[in-house]
C-alpha positions in Angstrom: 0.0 0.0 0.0 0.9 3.2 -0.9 1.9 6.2 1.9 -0.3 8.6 2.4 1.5 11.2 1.1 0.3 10.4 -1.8 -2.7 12.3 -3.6 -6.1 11.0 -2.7 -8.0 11.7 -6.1 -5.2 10.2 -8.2 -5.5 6.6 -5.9 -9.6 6.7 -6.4 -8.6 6.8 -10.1 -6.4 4.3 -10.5 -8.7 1.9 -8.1 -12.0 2.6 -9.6 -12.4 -0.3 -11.9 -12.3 -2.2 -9.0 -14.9 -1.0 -6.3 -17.5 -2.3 -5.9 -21.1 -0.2 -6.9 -21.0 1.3 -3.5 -17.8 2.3 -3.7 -18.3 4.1 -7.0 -21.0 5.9 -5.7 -18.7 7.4 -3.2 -15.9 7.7 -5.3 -18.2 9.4 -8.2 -19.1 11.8 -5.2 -15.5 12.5 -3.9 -14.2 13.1 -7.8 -17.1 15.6 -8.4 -17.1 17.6 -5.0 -13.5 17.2 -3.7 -14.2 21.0 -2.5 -16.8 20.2 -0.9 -15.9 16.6 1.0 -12.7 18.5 3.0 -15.6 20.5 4.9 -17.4 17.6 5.5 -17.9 14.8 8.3 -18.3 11.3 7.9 -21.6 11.7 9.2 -22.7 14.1 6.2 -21.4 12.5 3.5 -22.5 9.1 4.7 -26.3 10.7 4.6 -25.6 12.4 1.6 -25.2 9.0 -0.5 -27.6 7.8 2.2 -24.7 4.4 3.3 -23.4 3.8 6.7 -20.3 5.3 8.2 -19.0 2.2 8.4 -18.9 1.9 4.6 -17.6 5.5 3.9 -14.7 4.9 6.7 -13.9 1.6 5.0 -13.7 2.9 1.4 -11.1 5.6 2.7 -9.1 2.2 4.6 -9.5 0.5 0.9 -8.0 3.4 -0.8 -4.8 3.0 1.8 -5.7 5.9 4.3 -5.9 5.4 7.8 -9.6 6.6 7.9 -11.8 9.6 6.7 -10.0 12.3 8.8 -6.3 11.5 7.0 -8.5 11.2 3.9 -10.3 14.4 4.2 -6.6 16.0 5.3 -4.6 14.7 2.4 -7.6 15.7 -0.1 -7.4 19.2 1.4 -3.9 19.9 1.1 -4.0 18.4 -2.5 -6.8 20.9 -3.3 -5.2 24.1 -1.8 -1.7 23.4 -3.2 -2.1 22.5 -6.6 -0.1 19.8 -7.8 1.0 21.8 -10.7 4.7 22.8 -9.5 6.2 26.3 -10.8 8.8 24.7 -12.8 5.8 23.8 -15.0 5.0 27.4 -16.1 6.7 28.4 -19.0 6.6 31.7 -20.0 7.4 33.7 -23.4 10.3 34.9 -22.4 12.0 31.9 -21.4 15.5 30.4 -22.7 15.7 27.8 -24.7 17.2 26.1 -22.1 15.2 27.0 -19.4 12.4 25.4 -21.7 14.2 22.8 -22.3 14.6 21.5 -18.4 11.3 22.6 -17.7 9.4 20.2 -20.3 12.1 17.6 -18.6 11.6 18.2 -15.5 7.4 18.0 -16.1 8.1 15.0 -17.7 10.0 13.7 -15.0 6.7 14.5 -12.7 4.3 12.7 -14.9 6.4 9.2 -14.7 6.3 9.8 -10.9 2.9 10.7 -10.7 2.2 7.8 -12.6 3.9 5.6 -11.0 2.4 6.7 -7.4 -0.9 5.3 -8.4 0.8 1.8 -11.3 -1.8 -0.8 -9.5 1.1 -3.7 -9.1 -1.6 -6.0 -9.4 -3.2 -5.0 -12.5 0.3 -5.6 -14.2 1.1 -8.4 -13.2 -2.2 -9.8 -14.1 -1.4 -7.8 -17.7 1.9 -9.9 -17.5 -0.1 -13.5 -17.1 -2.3 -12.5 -19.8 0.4 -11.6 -22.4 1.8 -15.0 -21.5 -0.8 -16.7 -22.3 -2.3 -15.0 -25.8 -1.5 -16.8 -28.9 -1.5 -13.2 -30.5 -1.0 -9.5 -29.0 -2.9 -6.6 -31.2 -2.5 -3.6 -30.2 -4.4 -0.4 -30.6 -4.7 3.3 -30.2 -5.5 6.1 -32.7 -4.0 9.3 -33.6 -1.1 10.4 -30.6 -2.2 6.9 -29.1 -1.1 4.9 -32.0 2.7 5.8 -31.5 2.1 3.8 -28.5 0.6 1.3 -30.1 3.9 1.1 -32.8 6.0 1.5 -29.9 4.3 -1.4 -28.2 4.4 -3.3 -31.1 8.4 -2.6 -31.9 8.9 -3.7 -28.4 6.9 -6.8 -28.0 8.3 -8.2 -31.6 11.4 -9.2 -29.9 9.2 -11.4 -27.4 9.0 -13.9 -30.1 5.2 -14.2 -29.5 3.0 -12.9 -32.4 2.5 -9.5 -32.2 0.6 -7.2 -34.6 -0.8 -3.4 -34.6 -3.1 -1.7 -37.7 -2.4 2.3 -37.5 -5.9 2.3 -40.2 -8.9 2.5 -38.1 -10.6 0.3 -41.2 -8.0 -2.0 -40.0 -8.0 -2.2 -36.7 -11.7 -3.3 -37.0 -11.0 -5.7 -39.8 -8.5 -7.2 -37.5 -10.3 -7.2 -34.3 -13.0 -9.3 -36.4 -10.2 -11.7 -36.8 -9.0 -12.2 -33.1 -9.8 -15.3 -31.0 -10.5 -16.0 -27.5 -7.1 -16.9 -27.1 -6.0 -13.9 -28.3 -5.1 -10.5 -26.3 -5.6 -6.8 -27.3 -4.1 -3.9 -26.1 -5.7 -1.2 -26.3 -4.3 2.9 -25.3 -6.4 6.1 -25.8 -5.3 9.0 -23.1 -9.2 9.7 -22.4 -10.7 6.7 -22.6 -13.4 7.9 -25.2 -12.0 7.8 -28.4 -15.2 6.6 -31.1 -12.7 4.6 -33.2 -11.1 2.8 -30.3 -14.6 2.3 -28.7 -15.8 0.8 -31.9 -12.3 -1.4 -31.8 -13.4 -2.8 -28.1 -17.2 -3.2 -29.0 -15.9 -5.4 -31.5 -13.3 -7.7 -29.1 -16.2 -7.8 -26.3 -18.6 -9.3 -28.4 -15.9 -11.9 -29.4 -14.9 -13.0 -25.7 -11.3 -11.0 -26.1 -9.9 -10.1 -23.6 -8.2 -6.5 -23.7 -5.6 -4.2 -21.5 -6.5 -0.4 -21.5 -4.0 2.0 -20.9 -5.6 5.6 -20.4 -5.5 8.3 -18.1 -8.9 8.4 -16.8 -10.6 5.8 -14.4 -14.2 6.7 -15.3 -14.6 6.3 -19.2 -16.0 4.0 -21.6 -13.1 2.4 -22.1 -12.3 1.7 -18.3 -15.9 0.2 -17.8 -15.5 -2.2 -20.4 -11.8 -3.5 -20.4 -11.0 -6.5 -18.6 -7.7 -4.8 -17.0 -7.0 -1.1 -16.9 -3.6 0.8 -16.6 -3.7 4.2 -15.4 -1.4 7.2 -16.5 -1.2 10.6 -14.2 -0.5 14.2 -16.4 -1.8 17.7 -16.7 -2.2 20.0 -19.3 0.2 23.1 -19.3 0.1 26.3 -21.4 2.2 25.0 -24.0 1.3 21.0 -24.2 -1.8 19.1 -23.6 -2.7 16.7 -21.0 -3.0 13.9 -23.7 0.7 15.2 -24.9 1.8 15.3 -21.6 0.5 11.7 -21.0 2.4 10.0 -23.6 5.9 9.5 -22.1 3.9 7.4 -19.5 2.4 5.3 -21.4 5.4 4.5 -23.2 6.9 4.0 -20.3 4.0 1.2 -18.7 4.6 -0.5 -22.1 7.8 -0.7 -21.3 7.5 -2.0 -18.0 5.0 -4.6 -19.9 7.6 -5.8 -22.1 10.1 -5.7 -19.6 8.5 -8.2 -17.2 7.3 -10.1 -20.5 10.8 -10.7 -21.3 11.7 -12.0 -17.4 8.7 -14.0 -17.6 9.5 -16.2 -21.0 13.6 -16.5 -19.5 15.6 -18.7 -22.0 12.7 -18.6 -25.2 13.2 -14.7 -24.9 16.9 -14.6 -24.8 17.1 -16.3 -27.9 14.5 -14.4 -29.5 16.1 -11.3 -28.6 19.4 -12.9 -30.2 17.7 -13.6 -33.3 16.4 -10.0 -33.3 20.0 -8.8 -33.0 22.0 -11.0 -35.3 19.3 -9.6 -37.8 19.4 -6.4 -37.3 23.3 -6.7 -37.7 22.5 -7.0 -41.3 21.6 -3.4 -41.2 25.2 -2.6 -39.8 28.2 -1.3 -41.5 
């Protein structure tokens, strides 16, 4: 479990898929009135969504805080300091070089925001999954399909059978062809992207299973995947949140392929040998 230094809204995100209906309904209420929750007791928000204490206490103890009170404390100093840091704002009369480390250094905060809230569970069960597939597809359209190459230049080396369609015509012509033994990954930063949505309706109704990596908890694509991988980024003046979002999700495919790679031991040694001695071809 996480310490509780850690921001409260970002751990309800990343946990969300996996409350129960209760538990959404208070975490639906906490996400849409964090103002309001810090000046409230147990007692009021418990009527409010009309549940016992008991179950609002227990949902803060799920979500790895001692109880309401640290809850309500951590969620008000999240909300009075923002957790956009200075170093963020660039302004028009910056260096290049001051830009420069500031787009590093917001970088930098994104891979540790997300990797506050990386569910250690939901990747290993990612992991098992990948194991077991007879084929990986993966997904994502517009900024989301570089992810999707990037997952698929990765993953190559595995030795499994790995594919990725950057078409959207494609990528439902292909999701028509999966199996149930088959796995799909599939990344769009906001979860509700109409050609990716079309892409899962399609692997649902086949009995596919699919891996979602996105940066919001409550989307279409979160309700319907079977596991979901959560990134954490904010929009500044100069890049989008969705920009700002993308060094993360490379980086959880990484940590995808990564553990992949442990997991197969000797097969993907040698397939990563084979990869090399080819690629020497391309070598002076």
């Amino acid at each position: 479990m996480k310490t509780e230094g850690q921001h409260g809204l970002a751990r309800i995100r990343s946990h969300y898929s996996k409350f129960s209906d209760k538990e959404k309904k208070i975490a639906d209420y906490i996400l849409d009135n964090p103002q309001i929750i810090v000046h409230h007791t147990i007692n009021q928000v418990a009527d409010e969504l009309d549940v016992a204490e008991s179950t609002v206490f227990r949902f803060c103890k799920r979500i790895g805080f001692k109880g309401y009170q640290a809850f309500k404390i951590a969620l008000a100093a999240e909300i009075v300091t923002p957790i956009k840091d200075l170093h963020e704002e660039i302004n028009d009369g910056d260096s290049v070089s001051t830009v420069s480390e500031k787009v590093f250094r917001s970088n930098s905060k994104t891979l540790e925001s997300t990797l506050q809230i990386l569910d250690g569970t939901a990747i290993e069960e990612a992991v098992q999954l990948l194991l077991k597939a007879r084929k990986i597809e993966f997904y994502g359209c517009g900024g989301s399909a570089v992810v999707a190459l990037d997952g698929y230049h990765k993953f190559i080396r595995t030795g499994l059978m790995v594919s990725t369609q950057l078409d959207s015509h494609m990528q439902l012509m292909s999701a028509s062809q999966l199996t149930k033994d088959d796995v799909a990954v599939i990344i769009s930063h906001s979860g509700t992207t109409k050609d990716s949505l079309d892409v899962l309706q399609i692997l649902n109704e086949r009995g596919i299973k699919t891996i979602a990596i996105t940066n919001f908890a409550k989307s279409p694509l979160t309700k319907e995947a079977d596991i979901s991988l959560y990134t954490v980024s904010e929009e500044t003046d100069f890049r989008s949140e969705a920009f700002s979002s993308r060094i993360a999700q490379l980086s959880i495919m990484d940590a995808l392929y990564t553990n992949l790679m442990i997991a197969l031991q000797q097969k993907g040694k040698n397939s990563l040998e084979n990869m090399r001695e080819a690629m020497s071809l391309k070598r002076l």
